[in-house]
N, C-alpha and C positions, 0 to 999 in steps of 0.2 A: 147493142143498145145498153144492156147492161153494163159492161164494163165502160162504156163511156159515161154514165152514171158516176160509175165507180172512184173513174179517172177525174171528173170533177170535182167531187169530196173530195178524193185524195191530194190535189189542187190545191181546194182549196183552204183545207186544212193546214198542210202544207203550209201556204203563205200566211196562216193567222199565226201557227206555231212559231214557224222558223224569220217572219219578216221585224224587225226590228221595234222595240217599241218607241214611240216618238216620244222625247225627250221636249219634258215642260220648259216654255220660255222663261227664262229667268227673270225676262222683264215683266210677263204677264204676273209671275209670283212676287213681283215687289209689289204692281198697283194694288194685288189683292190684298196682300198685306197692309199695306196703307187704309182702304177700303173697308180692312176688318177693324184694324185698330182706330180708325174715326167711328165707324157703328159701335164699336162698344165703348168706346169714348163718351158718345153721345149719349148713349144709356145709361151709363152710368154718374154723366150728368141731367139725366134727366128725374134719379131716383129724390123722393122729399129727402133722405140725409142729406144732399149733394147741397141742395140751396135754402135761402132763407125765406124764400118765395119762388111760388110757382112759377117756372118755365115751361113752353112748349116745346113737341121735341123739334122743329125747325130752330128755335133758337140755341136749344143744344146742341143739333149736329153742326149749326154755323160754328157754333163756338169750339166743339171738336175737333172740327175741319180745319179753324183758325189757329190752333195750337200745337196739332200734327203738321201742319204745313208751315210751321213758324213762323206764322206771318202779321197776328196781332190785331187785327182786327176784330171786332166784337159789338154786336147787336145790342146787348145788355152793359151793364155796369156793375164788372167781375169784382169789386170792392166788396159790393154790400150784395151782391146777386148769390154768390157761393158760401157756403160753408168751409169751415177748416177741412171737412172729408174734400167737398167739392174743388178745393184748390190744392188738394193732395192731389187728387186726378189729376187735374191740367199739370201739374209738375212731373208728372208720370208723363201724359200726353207728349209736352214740349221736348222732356228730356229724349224720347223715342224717335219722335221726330227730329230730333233737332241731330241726333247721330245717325240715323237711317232704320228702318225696320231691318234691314240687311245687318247691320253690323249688330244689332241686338240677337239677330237671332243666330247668326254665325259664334258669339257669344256663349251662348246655351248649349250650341254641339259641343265646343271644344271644352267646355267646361265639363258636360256628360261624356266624355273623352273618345268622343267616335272627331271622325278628321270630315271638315265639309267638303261638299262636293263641288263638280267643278262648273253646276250654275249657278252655287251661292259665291261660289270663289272671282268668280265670271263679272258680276255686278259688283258687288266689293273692290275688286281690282278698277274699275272702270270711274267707279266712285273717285277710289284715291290714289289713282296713279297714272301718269298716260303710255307707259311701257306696258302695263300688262303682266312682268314679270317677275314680281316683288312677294313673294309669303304673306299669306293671309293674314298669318297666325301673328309675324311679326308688324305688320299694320297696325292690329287690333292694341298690340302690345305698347305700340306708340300712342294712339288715341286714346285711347279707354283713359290711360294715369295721368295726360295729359289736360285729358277733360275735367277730370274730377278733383284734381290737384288745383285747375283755373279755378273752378266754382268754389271750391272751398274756400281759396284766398279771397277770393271776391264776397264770399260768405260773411268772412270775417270781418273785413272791411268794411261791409254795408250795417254789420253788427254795431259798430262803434258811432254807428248815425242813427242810429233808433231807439235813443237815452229813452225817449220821453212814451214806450210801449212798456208791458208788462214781459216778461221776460220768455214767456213760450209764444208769444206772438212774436218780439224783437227777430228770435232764432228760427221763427217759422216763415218772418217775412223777409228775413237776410238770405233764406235758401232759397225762397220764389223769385227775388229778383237775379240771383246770383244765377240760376241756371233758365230766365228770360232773357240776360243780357247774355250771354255766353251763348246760346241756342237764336239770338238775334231774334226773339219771338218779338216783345214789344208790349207784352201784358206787364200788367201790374197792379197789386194793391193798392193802390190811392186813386181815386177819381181823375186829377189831373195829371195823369201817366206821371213825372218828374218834376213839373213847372215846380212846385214848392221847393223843388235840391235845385233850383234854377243857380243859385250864387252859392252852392257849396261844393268847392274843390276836391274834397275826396269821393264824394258821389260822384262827379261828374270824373275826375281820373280814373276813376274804379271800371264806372260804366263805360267810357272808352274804349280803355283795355282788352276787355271782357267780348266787347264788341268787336274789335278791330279782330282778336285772337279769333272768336269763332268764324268770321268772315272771311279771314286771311286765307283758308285752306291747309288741310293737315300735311299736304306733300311738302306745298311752298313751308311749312313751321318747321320740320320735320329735317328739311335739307338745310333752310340757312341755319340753323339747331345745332350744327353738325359740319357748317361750311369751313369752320378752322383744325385744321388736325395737331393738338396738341404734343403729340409725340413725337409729328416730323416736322413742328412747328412751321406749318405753312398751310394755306388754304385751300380745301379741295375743289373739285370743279364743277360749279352749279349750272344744273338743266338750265337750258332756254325757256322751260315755262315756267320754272320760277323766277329766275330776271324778269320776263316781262311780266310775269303777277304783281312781282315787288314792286316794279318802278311803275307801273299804271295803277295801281291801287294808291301811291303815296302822290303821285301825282291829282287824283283824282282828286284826292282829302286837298291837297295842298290849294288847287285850285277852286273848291269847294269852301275854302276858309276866307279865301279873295272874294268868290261872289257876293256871300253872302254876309260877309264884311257890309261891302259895298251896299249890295240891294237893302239890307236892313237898317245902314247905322242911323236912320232917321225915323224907323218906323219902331221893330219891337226894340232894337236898341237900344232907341233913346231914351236918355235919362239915369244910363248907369255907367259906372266910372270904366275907364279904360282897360280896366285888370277884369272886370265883370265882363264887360261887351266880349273880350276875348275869350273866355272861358266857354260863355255861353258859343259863339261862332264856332270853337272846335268842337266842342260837345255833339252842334246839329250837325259839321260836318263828317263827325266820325260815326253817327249813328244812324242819320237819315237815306243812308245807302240801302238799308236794309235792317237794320233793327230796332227801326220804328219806333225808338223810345223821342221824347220831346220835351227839352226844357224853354221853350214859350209858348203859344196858344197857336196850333198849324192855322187855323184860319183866319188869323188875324196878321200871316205874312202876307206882304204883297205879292200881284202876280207873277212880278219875274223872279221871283226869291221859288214860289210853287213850281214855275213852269222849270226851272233852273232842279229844282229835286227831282221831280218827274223824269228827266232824264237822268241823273244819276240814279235814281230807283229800279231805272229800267236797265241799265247797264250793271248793279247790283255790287255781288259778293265776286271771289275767286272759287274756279272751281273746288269741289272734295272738301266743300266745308258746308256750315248751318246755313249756309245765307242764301238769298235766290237771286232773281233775273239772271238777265241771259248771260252772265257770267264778266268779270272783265277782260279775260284772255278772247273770249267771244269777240268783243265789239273792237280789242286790240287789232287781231286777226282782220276784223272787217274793215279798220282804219288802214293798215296797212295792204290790202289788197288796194284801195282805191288808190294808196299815195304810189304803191310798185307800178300800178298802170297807169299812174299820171306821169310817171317817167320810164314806160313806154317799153315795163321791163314785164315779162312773159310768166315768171315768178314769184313769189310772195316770199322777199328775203329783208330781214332785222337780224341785227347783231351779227354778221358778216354767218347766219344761219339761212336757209332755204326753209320755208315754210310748206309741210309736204300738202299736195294738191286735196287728199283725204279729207286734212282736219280745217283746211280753207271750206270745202265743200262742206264740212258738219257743221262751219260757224255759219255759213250763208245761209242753211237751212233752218238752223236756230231761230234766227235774228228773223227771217221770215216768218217762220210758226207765231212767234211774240208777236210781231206786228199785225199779224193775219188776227190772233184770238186776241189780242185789244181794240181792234176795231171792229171788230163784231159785237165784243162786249159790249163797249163804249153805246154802237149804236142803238142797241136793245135796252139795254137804261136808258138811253137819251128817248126811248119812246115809252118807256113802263115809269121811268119814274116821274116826266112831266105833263102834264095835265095836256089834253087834246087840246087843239086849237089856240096854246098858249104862244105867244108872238118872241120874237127874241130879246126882246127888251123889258119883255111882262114878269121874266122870272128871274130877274138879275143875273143872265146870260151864266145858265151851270155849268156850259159845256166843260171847261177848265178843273171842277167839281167831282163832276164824273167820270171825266178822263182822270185826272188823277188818283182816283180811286180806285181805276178799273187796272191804272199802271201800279199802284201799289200791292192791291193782291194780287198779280200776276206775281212780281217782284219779291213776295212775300215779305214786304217791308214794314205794312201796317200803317203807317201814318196816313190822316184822313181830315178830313176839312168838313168833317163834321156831317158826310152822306150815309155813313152804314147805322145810325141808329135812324134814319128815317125812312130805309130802305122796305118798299116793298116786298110783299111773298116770292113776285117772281124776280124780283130785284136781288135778293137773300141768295136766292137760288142758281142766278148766273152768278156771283161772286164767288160762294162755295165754288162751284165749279171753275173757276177763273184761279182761285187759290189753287185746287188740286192742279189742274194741266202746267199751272206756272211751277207747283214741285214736282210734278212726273215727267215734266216736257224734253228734260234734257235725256231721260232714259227712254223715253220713246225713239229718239232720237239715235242714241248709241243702238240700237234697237232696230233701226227703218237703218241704217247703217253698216251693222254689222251682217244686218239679214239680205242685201240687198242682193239680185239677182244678176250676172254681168251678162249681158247683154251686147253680143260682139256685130248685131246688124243695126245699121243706120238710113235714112231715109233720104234723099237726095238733095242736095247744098241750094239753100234759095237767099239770099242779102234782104233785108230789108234795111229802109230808112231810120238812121235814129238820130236824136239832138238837134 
């Protein structure tokens, strides 16, 4: 009896000692990340320095949440609601978010000169790369001067449009836009986001740029950067996913610049000359993908000009960059699986390439989660935010209202038709959270993914009916 006693201790001792210790997920340590940096965010938008008038803290953490998830959207009216402290924060906030709490904090080791480890390395890599097998150190070294080098030109630039400020506001509000447009956030110091730079060409160039670069994807920037080799004077050989990022993102813009040509030239259009209407058209095209900036009044487009962003909203940025939805290599993927099986082929093959069965299976399940948590959004505002018993024609039918809004902070795009400052406590509250899963959603992902169980028994074959 004794030494069985014994033998159990010794057991189980044994196993606490020698049994391995379980190694944190790297993805549970990004959301928490994320999670910490919106709570102290929000605190410290919640401090009297921070604003010129009382806040509560729901509409701080909305607005925390808004600016780590780059997405732009905001309760209040960040002009005259913040302080110069309080708009330092959110420029701290965007800028975090807007490169990932990963690559900030991967940052900070290598700087204290110890070498990250391999589940900071693990999300990083997955971030900005789809091989996996690419040096941290030398990622960081790409993005980081890349980033910063963008924002400052863009600094400068937005400097030379702001004659008519005193000169530490001019330089304070050339760096807020300059690192909103680059981080494709969508805030901004003026009440009507851009409408007033509606017909001024270098704003509108600037912010493009600025837009397009953060949205593009650091891998996709990174290799065409680099697609010519000067020394052996010929071009090197670009990944598959940068071709198709390239051509489905300019495609998108391109046909983006036709719709909305089209759906507007009689609405906000009209009235301004042909060199104006065009400027304006590229402007909403290059931005409304995802960086939410807006030079005419969102609710005053018609509804196919809305419904027409809403889905480019939801289709978004290119992976490994500032911007959200479900990505356009995502919804690439999911175009091309339907046309490979409309001709009746087994595969998912572009550019004479095979699309391996893995990353089809991560875009399907992407492009589900999205649609799964916008329709539940969707429906939980369409009962919180309108009055009981109200008929479809009593409240100027909002569904289009709240879908669009429920798709844009998913999307972390920001543009709004004018529902988030009328938003309800619990209305505030799914949005927040609609922002976060629409920026954590693709690492849950890689996540439910990489962790996945294989499973080599199957349950027995039965047909059903479909079409």
């Amino acid at each position: 009896m004794l030494r069985s006693k014994y033998q159990a201790f010794a057991d189980t001792t044994s196993e606490n000692v020698f049994k391995p210790k379980r190694q944190a997920n790297p993805i549970t340590l990004v959301v928490l990340g994320y999670l910490m940096l919106i709570t102290v965010g929000a605190v410290l938008l919640r401090l009297p320095v921070s604003t010129r008038e009382p806040i509560d803290f729901l509409q701080a953490l909305f607005t925390a949440t808004s600016a780590v998830c780059v997405t732009g959207l905001s309760v209040i009216d960040i002009s005259s609601t913040f302080s110069t402290f309080g708009n330092w924060v959110l420029i701290v906030l965007m800028q975090l978010g807007g490169l990932g709490i990963m690559t900030v904090s991967t940052v900070l080791i290598l700087l204290a000169g110890m070498h990250p480890g391999f589940n900071h390395q693990s999300v990083l890599l997955a971030d900005f790369t789809q091989e996996g097998n690419v040096d941290a150190k030398r990622i960081l070294m790409a993005v980081l001067p890349f980033t910063f080098i963008l924002e400052a030109i863009g600094g400068v630039l937005y400097f030379t449009q702001f004659g008519d400020m005193e000169l530490s506001d001019r330089i304070f509000c050339s760096l807020f836009q300059a690192v909103s447009s680059f981080c494709n956030v969508g805030f901004t110091l003026f009440p009507d986001s851009l409408v007033q730079f509606q017909l001024n060409p270098v704003m509108n160039i600037t912010t493009c740029i600025l837009a397009l670069a953060g949205a593009f994807g650091f891998l996709a920037i990174t290799e065409l950067q680099y697609a010519f080799d000067f020394k052996e004077r010929k071009f090197r050989k670009i990944s598959l996913h940068t071709r198709v990022a390239t051509f489905c993102t300019f495609v998108i813009i391109g046909v983006s610049i036709v719709a909305f040509m089209i759906t507007e030239w009689g609405n906000t259009l009209n009235g301004l000359s042909f060199f104006d209407k065009l400027q304006t058209t590229f402007f909403m095209a290059f931005t409304s993908r995802t960086a939410g900036l807006n030079t005419v009044d969102t609710p005053a487009l018609c509804a196919s000009s809305l419904f027409f962003f809403a889905i480019i909203m939801f289709i978004g940025a290119n992976p490994g960059s500032c911007g959200g939805g479900i990505k356009v290599t995502t919804a690439a993927v999911i175009g091309l699986l339907g046309f490979n099986r409309l001709l009746g082929r087994e595969k998912t093959q572009v550019m004479n390439r095979t699309i391996p069965e893995t990353t089809v299976d991560k875009a399907v399940r992407i492009f589900v989660v999205a649609i799964v948590v916008i329709a539940l959004a969707t429906m939980v505002l369409l009962i919180t935010e309108i009055p009981a018993g109200t008929g479809f024609n009593e409240n100027g039918s909002p569904f289009l209202k709240i879908l669009f809004e429920v798709i844009s902070a998913y999307s972390t795009c920001g543009l709004s038709m004018g529902l988030t400052g009328e938003l309800s406590t619990v209305g505030q509250i799914v949005i927040c959270c609609v922002m976060f899963i629409g920026r954590m959603g693709p690492l849950f992902l890689i996540s439910a993914v990489a962790g996945r169980v294989q499973n080599t028994t199957w349950y027995a074959e039965e047909d059903i009916m479909v079409g």
